[in-house]
N, C-alpha and C positions, 0 to 999 in steps of 0.2 A: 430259175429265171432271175435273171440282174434285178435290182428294183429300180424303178423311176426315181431320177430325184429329181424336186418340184421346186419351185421359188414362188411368191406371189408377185402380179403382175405390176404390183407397188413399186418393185424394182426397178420398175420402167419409168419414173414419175419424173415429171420434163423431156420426157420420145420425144411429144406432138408440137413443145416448142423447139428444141436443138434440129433437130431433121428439116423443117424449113427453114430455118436459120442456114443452115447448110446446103442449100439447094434441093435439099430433098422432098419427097409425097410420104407423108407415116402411113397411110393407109396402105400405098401400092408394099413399102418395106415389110408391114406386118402378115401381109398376105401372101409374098414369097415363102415365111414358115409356118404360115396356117393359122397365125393368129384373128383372133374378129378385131374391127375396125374401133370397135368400143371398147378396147379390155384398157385402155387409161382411163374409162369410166368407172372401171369392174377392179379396181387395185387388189381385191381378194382372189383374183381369180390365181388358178396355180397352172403354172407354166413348167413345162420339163427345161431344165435349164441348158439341159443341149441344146434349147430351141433357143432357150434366151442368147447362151454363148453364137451361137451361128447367125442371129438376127446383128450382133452387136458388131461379130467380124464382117458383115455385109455391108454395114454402115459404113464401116472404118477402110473397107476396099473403095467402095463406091461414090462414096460423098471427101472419098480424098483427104480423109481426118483421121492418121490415126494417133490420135488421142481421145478418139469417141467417148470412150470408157472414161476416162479424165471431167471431160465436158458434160458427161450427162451429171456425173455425182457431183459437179457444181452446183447442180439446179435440185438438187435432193435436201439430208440435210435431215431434220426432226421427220418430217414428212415417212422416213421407213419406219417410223413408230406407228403408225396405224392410228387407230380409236386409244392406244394407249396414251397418247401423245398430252393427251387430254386431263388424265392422272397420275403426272411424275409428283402435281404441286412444291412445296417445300422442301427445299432439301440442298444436299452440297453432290458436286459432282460424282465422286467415289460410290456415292450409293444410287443416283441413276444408271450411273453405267452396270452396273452390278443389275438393275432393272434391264435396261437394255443387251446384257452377255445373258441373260437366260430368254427372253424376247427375241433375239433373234437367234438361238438353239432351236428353238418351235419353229420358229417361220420360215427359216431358210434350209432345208433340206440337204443341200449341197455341200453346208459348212456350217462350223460354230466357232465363236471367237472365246478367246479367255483374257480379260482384264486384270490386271491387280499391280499392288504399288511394291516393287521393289527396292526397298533401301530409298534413294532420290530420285526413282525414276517409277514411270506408272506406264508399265507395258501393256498392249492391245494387241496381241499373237490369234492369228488368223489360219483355221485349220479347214484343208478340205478334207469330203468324205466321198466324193465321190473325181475317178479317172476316165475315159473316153476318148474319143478318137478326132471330138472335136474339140481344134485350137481353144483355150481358155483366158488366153492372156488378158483380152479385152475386160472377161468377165471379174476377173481379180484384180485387174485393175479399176473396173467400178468397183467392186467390193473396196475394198484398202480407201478409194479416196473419199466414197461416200457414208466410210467409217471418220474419216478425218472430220470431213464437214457437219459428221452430229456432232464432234465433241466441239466442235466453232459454236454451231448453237445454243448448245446447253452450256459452253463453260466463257464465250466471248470470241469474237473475229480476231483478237488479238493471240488465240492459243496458234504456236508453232512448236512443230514437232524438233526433237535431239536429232533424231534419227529416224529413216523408214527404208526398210530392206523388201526384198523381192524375194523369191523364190528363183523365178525364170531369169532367162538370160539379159543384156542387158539390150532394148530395140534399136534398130537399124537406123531409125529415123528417128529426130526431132528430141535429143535427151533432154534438152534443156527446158522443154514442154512437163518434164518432172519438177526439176527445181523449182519452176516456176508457180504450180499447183501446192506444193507441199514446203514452199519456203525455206529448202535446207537441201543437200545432198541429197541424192538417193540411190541405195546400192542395190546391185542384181547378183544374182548368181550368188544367193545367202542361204542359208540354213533354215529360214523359216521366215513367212510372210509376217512381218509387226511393224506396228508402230510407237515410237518410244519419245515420251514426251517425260518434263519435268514432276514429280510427285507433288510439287505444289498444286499443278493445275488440280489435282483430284479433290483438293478443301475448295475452291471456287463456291460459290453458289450458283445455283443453274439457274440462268438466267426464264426470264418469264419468256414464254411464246409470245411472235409478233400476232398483232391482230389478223394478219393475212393466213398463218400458220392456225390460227384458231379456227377461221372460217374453215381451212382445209380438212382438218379433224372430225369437224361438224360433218362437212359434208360426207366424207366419207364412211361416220358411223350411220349417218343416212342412207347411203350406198348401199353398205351391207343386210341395213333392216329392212330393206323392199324388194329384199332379193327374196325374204322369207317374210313378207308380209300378212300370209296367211296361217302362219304358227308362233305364237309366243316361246313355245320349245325349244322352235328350231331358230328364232332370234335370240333366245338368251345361249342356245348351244355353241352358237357363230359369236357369241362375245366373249366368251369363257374362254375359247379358242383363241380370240383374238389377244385375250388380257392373263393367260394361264401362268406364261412365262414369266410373266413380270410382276405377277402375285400381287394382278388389281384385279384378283378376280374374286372377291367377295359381293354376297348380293345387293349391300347398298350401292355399290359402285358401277355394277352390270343395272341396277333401278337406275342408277342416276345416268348413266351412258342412253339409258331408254326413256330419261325424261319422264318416271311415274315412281309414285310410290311403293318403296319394298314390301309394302303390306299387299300391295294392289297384283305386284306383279307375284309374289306367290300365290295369291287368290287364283291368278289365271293360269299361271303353270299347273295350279290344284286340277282347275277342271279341264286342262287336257291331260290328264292322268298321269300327271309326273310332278318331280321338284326340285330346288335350284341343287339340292346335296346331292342327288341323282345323276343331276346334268352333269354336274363336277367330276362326279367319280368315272362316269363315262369318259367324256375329255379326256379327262390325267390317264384313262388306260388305254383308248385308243393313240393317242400320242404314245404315249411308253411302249406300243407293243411295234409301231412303226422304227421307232431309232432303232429298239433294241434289233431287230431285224434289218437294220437297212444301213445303219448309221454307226462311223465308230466312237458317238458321244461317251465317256464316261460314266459308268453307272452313278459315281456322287454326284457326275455335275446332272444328271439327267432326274435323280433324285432331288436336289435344290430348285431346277427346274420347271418341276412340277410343282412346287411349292408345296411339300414332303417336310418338315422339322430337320428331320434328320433319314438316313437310310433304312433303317430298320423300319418306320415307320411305311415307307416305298414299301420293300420288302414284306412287310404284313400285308399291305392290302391288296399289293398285286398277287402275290399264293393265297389269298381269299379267294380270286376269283381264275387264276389260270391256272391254279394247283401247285405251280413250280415258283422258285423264287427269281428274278428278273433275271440274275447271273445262268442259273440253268437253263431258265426259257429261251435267252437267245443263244446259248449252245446245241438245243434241239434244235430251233428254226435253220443254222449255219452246217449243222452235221446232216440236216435233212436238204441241203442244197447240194 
C-alpha cells in the first residue's frame, strides 16, 4: 500500500485572510476537499497533501489567481515554526536554519530541504518525496516562497535571493508575478528546486519575533494543549513532536512551553505512569520508523534529526528496540511491499 503523505494544516496559515481578499468563502473552499471549517484553528492537524495540493489548484482556478501559492506564503513567514518559533532565541542565521532543515524533515512529509553554505553562496535545495497524479505546482510553489519569507524573518526584509530555480516548467501566465515575489529572476525547467542567496546572509543575526509573531506562538502552543487537555503525557508527547527536529526538545524547554515547573511536570508525567526520557524515545522511534518507510530522507540526515550525536548512536537504539539496524529495517518494510 502507497503511504499517505501528510503536512500539517499550519501550512494553510493566512487561507482565511487571502481567500476573501480574493472574492472567495474559505469555509465553502475547505469543504469541497473535506477539510473542517476550523482546521486554521487546529495548525497541528495533518492533512494528505494531495488534499492540500487540489485545495490550492481550486483556488488558483477559481478565484482567478494563479499565483495563489505566491500569495498565501506572503502571509506566512516564522509562523511554519510552530511552538518552536518560541525557542530559536540567540543566535546568527546559519544555525537556525540548521534548526529549521531538520523542523521541517518531521513536519512535512512530502519533502525535506537541505541548507548549507557553499564557498559564497548559502544554498536552500528543496526535495520532494512524494509523486501523484495531482498537479503540484501550486503546492512547490508555496513551499519555495514560504521558505523565502522565513529566511526575510529571521535574517531582515532586506534578504534577496542570487538566484531561485524551479523544477517545472516555466507558467503560461503572469512570469513577472515571480520576479516580483522573489526580487531577481527566476528559472524553470532546472535541475533541482533551490534557493541561492549570498553566504554572508547565513552570519546575520536572527532578528527577534515581532510582538504579533509572539502572540501567534502562544496561541498556538495553547492550541495544541487543549487538544490533550486531559493527559500531561499526551501534551508533553505533542510537544516533543512538535520541537524533536529542532533539538528544543529538552525538558526544561517542553516545562517552559507548558508554563510549570520541570520538577512539577515530571512529578506528573510520574503519576500517569511514564517519563519525559520515555516520551522521547517513543517520538524519536515512531518518527524514524515512518521516514524510514515512507520517505527517501537520508539515514544521516534523519539521524541528526532526531537529535542522535551521531549515527551509531541512531543505530544502537533503534536495533534496541526493532532488532534490525535502520538501514535494514527499511529494506524489510520496501522488500515486503
Amino acid at each position: 500500500m502507497k503511504p499517505v503523505y501528510e503536512i500539517r494544516s499550519g501550512a494553510l496559515a493566512g487561507f482565511n485572510q487571502l481567500v476573501p481578499h480574493l472574492g472567495g468563502d474559505p469555509a465553502s473552499l475547505l469543504a469541497r476537499v473535506g477539510l473542517p471549517q476550523d482546521c486554521m484553528r487546529r495548525p497541528d492537524l495533518l492533512v494528505p497533501v494531495a488534499t492540500l495540493c487540489q485545495l490550492l489548484n481550486i483556488c488558483a482556478d477559481e478565484l482567478q489567481c494563479q499565483d495563489f501559492g505566491l500569495r498565501l506564503a506572503s502571509m506566512q513567514g516564522m509562523r511554519m515554526l510552530g511552538a518552536v518559533g518560541q525557542l530559536l532565541g540567540d543566535t546568527d542565521l546559519e544555525a537556525a536554519l540548521a534548526v529549521t532543515q531538520r523542523y521541517m524533515a518531521l513536519h512535512n512529509q512530502a519533502e525535506h530541504w537541505r541548507m548549507r553554505v557553499e564557498g559564497d553562496l548559502l544554498v536552500a535545495e528543496r526535495y520532494d518525496h512524494f509523486q501523484g497524479p495531482v498537479d503540484a505546482r501550486q503546492y512547490r510553489e508555496l513551499s519555495m516562497a514560504a521558505c523565502y519569507r522565513l529566511m526575510q524573518d529571521l535574517a531582515g526584509m532586506d534578504v534577496r535571493p542570487r538566484t531561485v530555480m524551479f523544477r517545472q516548467e516555466e507558467p503560461a501566465a503572469e512570469p513577472h508575478r515571480y520576479r516580483e515575489f522573489f526580487y531577481t529572476e527566476v528559472l524553470f525547467g532546472q535541475e533541482r528546486d533551490c534557493l541561492v542567496f549570498d553566504a554572508e546572509v547565513a552570519r546575520r543575526p536572527v532578528c527577534p519575533p515581532s510582538p504579533s509573531l509572539l502572540r501567534y506562538f502562544e496561541d498556538f502552543t495553547r492550541q495544541l494543549l487543549s487538544e490533550h487537555r486531559d493527559s500531561v503525557a499526551e501534551q508533553v508527547r505533542t510537544l516533543i513532536l512538535q520541537t524533536l527536529g529542532a533539538q528544543r526538545h529538552s525538558l526544561a524547554q517542553v516545562a517552559r512551553l507548558m508554563g510549570v515547573p520541570a520538577r512539577t511536570l515530571q512529578r506528573r508525567l510520574s503519576a500517569e505512569k511514564t517519563s519525559f526520557k520515555q516520551l522521547v524515545q517513543d517520538a524519536r522511534m515512531q518518527t524514524a520508523r515512518w521516514h524510514l518507510c515512507s520517505s527517501s530522507i537520508d539515514i544521516n540526515l534523519l539521524s541528526a534529526t532526531l537529535g542522535y550525536t551521531d549515527i551509531s548512536a541512531f543505530s544502537k537504539a533503534f536495533r534496541a528496540i526493532h532488532g534490525k539496524s535502520p538501514l535494514q529495517w527499511r529494506k524489510q518494510q520496501r522488500d515486503a511491499d
